[in-house]
C-alpha positions, -999 to +999 in steps of 0.1 A: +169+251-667+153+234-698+123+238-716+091+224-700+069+231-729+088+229-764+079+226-798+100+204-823+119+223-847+097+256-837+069+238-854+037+253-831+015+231-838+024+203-818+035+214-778+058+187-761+052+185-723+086+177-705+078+173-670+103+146-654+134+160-639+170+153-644+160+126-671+147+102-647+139+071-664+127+031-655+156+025-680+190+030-688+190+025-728+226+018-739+217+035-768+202+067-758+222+097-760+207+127-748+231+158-762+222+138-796+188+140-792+182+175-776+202+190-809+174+168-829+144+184-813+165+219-811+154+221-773+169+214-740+153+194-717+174+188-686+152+203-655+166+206-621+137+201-602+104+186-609+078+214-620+053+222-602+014+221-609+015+256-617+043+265-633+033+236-660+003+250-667+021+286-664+043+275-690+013+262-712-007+298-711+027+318-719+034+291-751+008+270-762-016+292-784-045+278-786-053+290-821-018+269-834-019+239-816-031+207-830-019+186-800-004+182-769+022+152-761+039+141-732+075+134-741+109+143-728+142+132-720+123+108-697+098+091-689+064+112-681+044+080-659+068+089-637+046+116-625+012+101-633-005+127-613+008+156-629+001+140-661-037+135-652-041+171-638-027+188-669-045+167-694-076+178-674-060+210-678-056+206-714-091+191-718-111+220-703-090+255-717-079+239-748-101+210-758-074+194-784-059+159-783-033+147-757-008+116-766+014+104-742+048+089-749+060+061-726+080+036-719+052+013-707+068+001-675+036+017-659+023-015-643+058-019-624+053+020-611+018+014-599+012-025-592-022-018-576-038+012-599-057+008-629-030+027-647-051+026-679-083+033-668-075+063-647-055+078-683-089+072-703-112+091-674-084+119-678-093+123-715-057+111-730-067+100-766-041+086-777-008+068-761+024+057-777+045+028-765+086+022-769+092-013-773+122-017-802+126-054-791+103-081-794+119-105-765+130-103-732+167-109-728+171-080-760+150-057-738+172-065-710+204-061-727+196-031-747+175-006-722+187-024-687+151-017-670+154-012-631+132-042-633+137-076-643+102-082-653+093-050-672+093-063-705+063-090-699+048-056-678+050-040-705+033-065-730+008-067-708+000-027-706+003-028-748-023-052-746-047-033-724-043+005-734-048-015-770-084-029-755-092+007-740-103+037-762-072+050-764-054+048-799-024+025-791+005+029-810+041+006-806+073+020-817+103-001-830+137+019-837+150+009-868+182-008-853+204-021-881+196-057-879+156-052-868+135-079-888+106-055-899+085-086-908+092-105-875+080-074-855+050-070-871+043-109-865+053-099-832+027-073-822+000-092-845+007-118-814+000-090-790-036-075-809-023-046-829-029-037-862-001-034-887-006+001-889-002+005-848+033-003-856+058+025-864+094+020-872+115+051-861+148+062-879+173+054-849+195+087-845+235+085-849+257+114-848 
């Protein structure tokens, strides 16, 4: 069974909530390679089964001390929307014992999981501060080619979601990998198009063994 709550490299100051089982995903990235990744963040992160309400928050009292922790973010070998529900209850969890900032890590697809919810409205009323958004492309066939999204319109979805978390009080944040031939000064352009700020933008060392 792997780690629900983890800290990167033993660092406690940050907690890393990895809630979605089996590394369910939206996408199928061509380029993501898991066993690389778990020996990054010296964790593993494979779960079984989907955690329960309580065994989250179980997992949060026995880790996460409150006197260490500077913030709580949901990433894993997955993606957390997934379980958007559990997401909001801890965060209210989170808000109320711990009162320290929660980011979540995404994919963005969360408009094709929930067509009819106000997706980023019911994150702000759960008290997420902050919410950062894997993009690495900046046009849809790329997207396509290089994550293989279960559906064909998640990249304009996900545009879309950028562009409204980025109008909500939510600090928005758009991460690019630094692929070999990525165009550092056409992505910026990019996400000027889309409202962001140049320093909303992070490029992120893309991993190889």
């Amino acid at each position: 069974m792997g780690e629900i709550v983890y800290f990167l490299r033993g660092d406690p100051h940050r907690a890393y909530l990895n809630i979605t089982p089996k590394y369910e995903c939206t996408n199928n990235c061509v380029f993501c390679d898991k066993q690389l990744l778990e020996d990054k963040v010296a964790a593993k992160l494979y779960l079984e089964k989907a955690p329960a309400l309580d065994e989250i928050i179980g997992e949060l009292k026995a880790k996460a001390d409150r006197e260490k922790v500077n913030e709580f973010v949901f990433c894993g070998l997955g993606e957390p929307l997934l379980y958007m529900n559990k997401v909001i209850k801890v965060t209210d969890y989170i808000k109320k014992e711990y009162q320290k900032p929660v980011r979540i890590n995404t994919n963005g697809q969360a408009y094709t999981l929930y067509p009819n919810m106000n997706v980023v409205k019911q994150l702000e009323k759960a008290g997420v501060d902050s919410i950062s958004i894997s993009l690495n492309v900046t046009d849809e066939e790329s997207y396509r080619r290089l994550h293989k999204p279960q559906t064909e319109d998640a990249f304009s979805h996900i545009l879309k979601f950028i562009k409204n978390c980025n109008s909500s009080s939510m600090q928005t944040t758009v991460t690019f990998l630094e692929f070999p031939k990525l165009k550092k000064d056409r992505v910026l352009e990019f996400t000027r198009g889309l409202g962001l700020k140049d320093h909303q933008v992070r490029f992120r060392p893309f991993i190889t063994k």
